[in-house]
MOPAC internal coordinates of N, CA, C and O (Angstrom, degrees):
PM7 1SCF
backbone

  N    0.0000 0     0.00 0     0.00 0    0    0    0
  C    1.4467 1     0.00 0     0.00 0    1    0    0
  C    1.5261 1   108.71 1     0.00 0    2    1    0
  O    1.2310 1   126.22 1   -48.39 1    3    2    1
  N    0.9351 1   105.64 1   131.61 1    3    2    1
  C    1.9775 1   114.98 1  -178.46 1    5    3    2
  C    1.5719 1    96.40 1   -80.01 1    6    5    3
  O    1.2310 1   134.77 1   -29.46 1    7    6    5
  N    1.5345 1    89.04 1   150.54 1    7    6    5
  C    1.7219 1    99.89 1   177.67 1    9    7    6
  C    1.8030 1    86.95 1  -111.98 1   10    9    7
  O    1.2310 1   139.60 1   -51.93 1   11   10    9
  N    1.7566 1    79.58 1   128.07 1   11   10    9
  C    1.7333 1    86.39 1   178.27 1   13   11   10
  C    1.7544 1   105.24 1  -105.31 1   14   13   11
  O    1.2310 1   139.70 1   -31.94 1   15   14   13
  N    1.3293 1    79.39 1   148.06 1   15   14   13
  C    1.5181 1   100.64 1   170.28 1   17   15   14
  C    1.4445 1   133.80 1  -153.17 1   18   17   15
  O    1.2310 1   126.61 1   -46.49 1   19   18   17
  N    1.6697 1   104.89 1   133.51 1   19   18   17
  C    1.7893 1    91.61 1  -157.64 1   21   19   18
  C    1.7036 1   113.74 1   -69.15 1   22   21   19
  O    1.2310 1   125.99 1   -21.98 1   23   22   21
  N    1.5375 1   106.09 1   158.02 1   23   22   21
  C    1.5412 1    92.22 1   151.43 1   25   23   22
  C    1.6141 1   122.29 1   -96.16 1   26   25   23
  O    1.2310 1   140.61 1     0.94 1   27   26   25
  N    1.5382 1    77.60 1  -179.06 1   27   26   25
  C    1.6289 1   107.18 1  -176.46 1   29   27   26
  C    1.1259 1   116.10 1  -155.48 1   30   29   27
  O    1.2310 1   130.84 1   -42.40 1   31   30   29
  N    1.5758 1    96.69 1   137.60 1   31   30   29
  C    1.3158 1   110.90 1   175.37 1   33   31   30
  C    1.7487 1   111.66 1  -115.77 1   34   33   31
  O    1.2310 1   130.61 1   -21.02 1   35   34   33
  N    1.4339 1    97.13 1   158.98 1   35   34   33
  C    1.4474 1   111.10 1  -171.14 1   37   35   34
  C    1.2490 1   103.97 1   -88.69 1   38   37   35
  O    1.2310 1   122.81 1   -44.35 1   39   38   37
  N    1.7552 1   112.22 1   135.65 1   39   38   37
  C    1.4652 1   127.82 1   169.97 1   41   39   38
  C    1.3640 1   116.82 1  -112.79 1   42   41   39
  O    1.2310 1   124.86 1   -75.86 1   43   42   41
  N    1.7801 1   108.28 1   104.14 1   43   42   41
  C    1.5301 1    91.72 1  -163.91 1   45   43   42
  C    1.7148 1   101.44 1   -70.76 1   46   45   43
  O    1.2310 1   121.62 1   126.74 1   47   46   45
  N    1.1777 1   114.50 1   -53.26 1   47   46   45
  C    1.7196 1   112.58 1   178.19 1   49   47   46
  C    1.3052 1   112.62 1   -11.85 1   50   49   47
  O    1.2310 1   119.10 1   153.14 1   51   50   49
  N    1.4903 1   119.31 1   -26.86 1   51   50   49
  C    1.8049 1    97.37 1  -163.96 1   53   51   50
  C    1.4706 1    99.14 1  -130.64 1   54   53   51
  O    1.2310 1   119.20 1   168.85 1   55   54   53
  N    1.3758 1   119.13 1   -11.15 1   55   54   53
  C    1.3598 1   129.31 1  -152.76 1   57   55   54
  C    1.2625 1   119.94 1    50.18 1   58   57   55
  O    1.2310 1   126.11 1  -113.70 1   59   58   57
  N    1.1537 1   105.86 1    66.30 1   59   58   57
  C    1.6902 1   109.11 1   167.97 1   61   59   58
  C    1.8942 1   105.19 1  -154.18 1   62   61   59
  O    1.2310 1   129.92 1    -2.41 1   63   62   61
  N    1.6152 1    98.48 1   177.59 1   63   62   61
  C    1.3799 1    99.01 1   175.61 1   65   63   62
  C    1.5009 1   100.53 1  -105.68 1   66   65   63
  O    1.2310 1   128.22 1   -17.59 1   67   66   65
  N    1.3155 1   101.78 1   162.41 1   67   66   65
  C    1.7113 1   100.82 1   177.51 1   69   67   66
  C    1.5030 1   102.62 1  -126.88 1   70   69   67
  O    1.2310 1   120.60 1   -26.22 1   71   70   69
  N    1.4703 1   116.45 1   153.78 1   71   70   69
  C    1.4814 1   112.16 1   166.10 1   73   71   70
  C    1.3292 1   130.34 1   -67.11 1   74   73   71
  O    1.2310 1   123.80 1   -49.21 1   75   74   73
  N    1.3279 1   110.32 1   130.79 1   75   74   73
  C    1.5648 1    98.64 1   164.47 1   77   75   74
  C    1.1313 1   122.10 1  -100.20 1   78   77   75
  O    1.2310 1   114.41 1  -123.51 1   79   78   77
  N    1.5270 1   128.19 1    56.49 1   79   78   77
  C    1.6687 1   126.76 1  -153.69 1   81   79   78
  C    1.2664 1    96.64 1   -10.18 1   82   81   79
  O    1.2310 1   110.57 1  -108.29 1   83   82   81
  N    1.5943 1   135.33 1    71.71 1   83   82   81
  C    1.6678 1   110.97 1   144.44 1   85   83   82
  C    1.5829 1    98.74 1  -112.75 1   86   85   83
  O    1.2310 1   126.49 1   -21.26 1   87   86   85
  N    1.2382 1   105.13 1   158.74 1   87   86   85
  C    1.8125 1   119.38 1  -171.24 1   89   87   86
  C    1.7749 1    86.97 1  -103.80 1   90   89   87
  O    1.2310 1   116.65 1   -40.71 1   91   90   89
  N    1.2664 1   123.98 1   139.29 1   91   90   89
  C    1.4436 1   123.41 1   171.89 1   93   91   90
  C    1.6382 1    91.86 1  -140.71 1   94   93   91
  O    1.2310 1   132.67 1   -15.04 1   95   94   93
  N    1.5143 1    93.13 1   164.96 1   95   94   93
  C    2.0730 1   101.41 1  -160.29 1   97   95   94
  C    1.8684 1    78.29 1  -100.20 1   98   97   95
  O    1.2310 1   136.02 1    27.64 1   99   98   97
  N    1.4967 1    86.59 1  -152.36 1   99   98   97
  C    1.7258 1   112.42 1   178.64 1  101   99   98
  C    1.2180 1    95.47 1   -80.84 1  102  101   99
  O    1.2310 1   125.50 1   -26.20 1  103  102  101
  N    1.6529 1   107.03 1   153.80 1  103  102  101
  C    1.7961 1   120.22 1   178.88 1  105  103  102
  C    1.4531 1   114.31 1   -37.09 1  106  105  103
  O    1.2310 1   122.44 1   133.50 1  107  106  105
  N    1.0933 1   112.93 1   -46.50 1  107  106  105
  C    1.1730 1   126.37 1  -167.05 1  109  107  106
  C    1.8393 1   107.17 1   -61.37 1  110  109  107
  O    1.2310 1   129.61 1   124.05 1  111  110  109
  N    1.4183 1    99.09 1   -55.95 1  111  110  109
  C    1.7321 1    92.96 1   173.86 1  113  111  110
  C    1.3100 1   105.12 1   -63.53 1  114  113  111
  O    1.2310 1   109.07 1   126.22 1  115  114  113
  N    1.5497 1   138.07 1   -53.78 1  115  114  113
  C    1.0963 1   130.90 1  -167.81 1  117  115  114
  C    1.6198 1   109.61 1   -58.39 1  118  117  115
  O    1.2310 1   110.70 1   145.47 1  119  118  117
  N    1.4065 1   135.09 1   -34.53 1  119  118  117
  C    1.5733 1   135.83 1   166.36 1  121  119  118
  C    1.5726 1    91.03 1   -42.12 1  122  121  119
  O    1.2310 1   119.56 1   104.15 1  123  122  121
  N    1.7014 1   118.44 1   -75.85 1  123  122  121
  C    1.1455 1   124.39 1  -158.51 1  125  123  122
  C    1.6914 1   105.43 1   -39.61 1  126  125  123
  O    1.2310 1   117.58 1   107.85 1  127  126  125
  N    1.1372 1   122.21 1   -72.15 1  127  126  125
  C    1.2904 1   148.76 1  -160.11 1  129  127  126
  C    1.5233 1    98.63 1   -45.25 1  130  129  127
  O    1.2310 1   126.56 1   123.41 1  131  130  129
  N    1.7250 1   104.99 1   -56.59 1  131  130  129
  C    1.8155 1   106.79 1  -173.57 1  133  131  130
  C    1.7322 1    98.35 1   -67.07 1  134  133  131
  O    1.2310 1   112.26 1   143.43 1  135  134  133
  N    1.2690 1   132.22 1   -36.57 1  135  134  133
  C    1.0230 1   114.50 1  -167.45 1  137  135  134
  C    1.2498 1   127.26 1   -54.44 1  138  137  135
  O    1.2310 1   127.17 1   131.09 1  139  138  137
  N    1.6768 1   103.81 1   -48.91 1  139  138  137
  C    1.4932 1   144.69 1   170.28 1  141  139  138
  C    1.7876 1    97.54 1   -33.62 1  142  141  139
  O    1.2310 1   120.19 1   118.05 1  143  142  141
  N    1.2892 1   117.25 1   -61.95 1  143  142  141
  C    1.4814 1   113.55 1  -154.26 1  145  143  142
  C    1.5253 1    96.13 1   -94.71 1  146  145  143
  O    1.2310 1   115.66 1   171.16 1  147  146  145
  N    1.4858 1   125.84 1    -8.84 1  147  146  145
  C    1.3102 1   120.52 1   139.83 1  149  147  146
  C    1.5120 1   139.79 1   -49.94 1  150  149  147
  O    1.2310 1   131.42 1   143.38 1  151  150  149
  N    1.0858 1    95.56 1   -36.62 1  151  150  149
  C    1.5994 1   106.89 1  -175.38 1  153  151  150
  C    1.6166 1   119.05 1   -87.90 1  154  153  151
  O    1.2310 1   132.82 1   148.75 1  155  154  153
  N    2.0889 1    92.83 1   -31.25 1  155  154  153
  C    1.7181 1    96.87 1   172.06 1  157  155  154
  C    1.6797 1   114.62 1   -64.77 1  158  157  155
  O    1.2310 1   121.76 1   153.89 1  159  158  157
  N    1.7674 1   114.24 1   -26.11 1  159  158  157
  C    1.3857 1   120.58 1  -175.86 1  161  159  158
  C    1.2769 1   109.18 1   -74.56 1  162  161  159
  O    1.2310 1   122.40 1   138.61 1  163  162  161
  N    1.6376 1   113.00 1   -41.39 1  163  162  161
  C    1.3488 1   100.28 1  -176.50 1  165  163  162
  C    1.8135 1   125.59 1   -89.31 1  166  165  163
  O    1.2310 1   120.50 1  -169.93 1  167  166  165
  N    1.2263 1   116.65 1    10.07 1  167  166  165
  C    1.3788 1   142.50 1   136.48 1  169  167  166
  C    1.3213 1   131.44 1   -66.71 1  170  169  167
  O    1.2310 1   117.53 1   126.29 1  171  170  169
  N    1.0902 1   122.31 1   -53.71 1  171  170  169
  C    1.8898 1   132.49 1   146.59 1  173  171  170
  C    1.6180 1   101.02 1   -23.26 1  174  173  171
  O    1.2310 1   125.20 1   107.72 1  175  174  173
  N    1.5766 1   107.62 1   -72.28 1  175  174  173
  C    1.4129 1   122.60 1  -175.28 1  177  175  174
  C    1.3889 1   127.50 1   -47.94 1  178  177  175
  O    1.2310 1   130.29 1   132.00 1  179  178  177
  N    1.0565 1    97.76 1   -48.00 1  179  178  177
  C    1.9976 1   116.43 1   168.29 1  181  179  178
  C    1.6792 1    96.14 1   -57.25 1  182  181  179
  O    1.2310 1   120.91 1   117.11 1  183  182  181
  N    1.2099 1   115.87 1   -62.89 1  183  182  181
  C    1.2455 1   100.76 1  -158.57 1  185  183  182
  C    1.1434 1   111.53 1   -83.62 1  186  185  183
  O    1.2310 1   103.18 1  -169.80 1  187  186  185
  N    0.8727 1   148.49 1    10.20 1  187  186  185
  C    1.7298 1   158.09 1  -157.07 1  189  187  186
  C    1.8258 1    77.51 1  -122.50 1  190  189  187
  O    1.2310 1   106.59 1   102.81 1  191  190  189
  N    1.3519 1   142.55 1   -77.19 1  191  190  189
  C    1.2907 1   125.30 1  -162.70 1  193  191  190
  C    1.2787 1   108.26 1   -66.30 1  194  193  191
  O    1.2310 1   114.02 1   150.90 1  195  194  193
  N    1.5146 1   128.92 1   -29.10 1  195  194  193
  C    1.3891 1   119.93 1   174.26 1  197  195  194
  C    1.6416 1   125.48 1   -51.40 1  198  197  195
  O    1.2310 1   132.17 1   139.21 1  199  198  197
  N    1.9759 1    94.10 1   -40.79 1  199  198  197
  C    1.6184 1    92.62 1   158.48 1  201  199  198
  C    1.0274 1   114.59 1   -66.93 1  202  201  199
  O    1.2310 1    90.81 1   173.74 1  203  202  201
  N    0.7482 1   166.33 1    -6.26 1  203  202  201
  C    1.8457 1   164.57 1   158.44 1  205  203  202
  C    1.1323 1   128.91 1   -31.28 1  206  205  203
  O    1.2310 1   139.53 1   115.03 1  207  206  205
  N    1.7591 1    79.73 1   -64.97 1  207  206  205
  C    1.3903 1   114.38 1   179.49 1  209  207  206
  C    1.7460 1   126.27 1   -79.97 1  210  209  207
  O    1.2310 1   133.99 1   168.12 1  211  210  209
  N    0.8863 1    90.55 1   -11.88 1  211  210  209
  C    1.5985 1   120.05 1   168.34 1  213  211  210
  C    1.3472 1   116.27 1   -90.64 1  214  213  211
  O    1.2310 1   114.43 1   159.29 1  215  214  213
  N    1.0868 1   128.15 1   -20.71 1  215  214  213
  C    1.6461 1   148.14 1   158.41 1  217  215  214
  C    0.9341 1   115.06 1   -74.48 1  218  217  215
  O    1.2310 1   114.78 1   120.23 1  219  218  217
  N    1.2585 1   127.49 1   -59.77 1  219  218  217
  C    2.0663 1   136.95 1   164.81 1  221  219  218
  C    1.6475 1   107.13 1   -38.10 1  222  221  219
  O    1.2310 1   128.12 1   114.97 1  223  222  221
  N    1.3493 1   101.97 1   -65.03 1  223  222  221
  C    1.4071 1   121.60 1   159.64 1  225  223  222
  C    1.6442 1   120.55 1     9.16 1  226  225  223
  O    1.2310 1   137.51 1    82.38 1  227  226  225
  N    1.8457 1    83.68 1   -97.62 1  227  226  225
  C    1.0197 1   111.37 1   177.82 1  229  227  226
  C    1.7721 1   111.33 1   -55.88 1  230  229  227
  O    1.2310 1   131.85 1   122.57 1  231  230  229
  N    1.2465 1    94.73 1   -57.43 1  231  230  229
  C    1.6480 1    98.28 1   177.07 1  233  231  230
  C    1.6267 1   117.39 1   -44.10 1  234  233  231
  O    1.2310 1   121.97 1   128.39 1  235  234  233
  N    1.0525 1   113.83 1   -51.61 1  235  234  233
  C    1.8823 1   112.28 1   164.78 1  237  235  234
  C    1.3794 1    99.16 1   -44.71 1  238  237  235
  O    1.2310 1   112.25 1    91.54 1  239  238  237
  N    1.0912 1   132.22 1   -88.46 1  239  238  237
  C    1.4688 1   130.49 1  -161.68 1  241  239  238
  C    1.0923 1   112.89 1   -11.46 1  242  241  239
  O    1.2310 1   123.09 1   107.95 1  243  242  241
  N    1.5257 1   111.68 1   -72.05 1  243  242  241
  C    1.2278 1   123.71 1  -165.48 1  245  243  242
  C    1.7585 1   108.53 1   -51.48 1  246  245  243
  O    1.2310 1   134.23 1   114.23 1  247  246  245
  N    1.4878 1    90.09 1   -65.77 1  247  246  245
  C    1.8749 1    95.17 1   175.39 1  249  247  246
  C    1.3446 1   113.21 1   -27.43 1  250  249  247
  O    1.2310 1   116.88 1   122.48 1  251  250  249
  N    1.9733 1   123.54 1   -57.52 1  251  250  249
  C    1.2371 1   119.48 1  -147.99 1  253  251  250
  C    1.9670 1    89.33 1   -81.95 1  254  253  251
  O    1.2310 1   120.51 1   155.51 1  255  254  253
  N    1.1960 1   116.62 1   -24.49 1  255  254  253
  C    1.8144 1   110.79 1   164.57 1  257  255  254
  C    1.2614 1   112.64 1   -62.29 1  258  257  255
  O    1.2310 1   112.17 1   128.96 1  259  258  257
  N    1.2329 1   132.38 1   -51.04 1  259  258  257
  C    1.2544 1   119.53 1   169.05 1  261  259  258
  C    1.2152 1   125.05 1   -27.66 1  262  261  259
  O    1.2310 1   122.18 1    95.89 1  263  262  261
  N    1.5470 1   113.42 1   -84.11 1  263  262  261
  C    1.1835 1   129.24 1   171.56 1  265  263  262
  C    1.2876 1   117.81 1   -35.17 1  266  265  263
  O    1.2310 1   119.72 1   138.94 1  267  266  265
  N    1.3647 1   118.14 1   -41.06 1  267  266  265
  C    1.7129 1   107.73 1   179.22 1  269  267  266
  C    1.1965 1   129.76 1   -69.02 1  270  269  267
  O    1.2310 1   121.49 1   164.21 1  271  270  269
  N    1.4578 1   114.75 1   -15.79 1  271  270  269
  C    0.9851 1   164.90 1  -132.76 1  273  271  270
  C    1.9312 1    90.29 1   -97.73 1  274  273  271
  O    1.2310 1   129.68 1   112.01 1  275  274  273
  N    1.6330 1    98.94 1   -67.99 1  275  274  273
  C    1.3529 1   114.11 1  -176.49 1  277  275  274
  C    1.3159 1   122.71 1   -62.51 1  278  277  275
  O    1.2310 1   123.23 1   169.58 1  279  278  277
  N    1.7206 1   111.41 1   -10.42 1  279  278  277
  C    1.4389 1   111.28 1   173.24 1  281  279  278
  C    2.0849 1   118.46 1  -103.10 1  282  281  279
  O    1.2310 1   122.85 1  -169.39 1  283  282  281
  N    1.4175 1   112.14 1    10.61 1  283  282  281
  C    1.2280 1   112.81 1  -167.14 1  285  283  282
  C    1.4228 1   108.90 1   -99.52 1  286  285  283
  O    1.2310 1   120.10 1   180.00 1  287  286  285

């Protein structure tokens, strides 16, 4: 069972912390957890530039047909 505990963030304006109703477990889940939504972003990311690159791709093709295109 995780020992929960809220966060907080610091308000320098008043000197105090304020809640951020979030519930966070023991370090250990929270390591787990940040890693986790690290790894889903930087997977998101890969594949989001892979389409990209798969767009460029395609887009050369066509260009270098074109062009060959202009000498036949």
């Amino acid at each position: 069972m995780s020992e929960e505990k809220l966060a907080h963030k610091w308000n320098p304006k008043n000197g105090t912390h304020e809640d951020l109703g979030i519930k966070i477990g023991t370090p250990e889940e929270v390591f787990w957890t940040d890693a986790k939504r690290k790894l889903e972003n930087s997977i998101l990311m890969y594949t989001e530039s892979l389409k990209g690159d798969k767009l460029m791709l395609d887009l050369a093709n066509s260009r270098i047909e074109e062009e060959k295109a202009k000498f036949k």
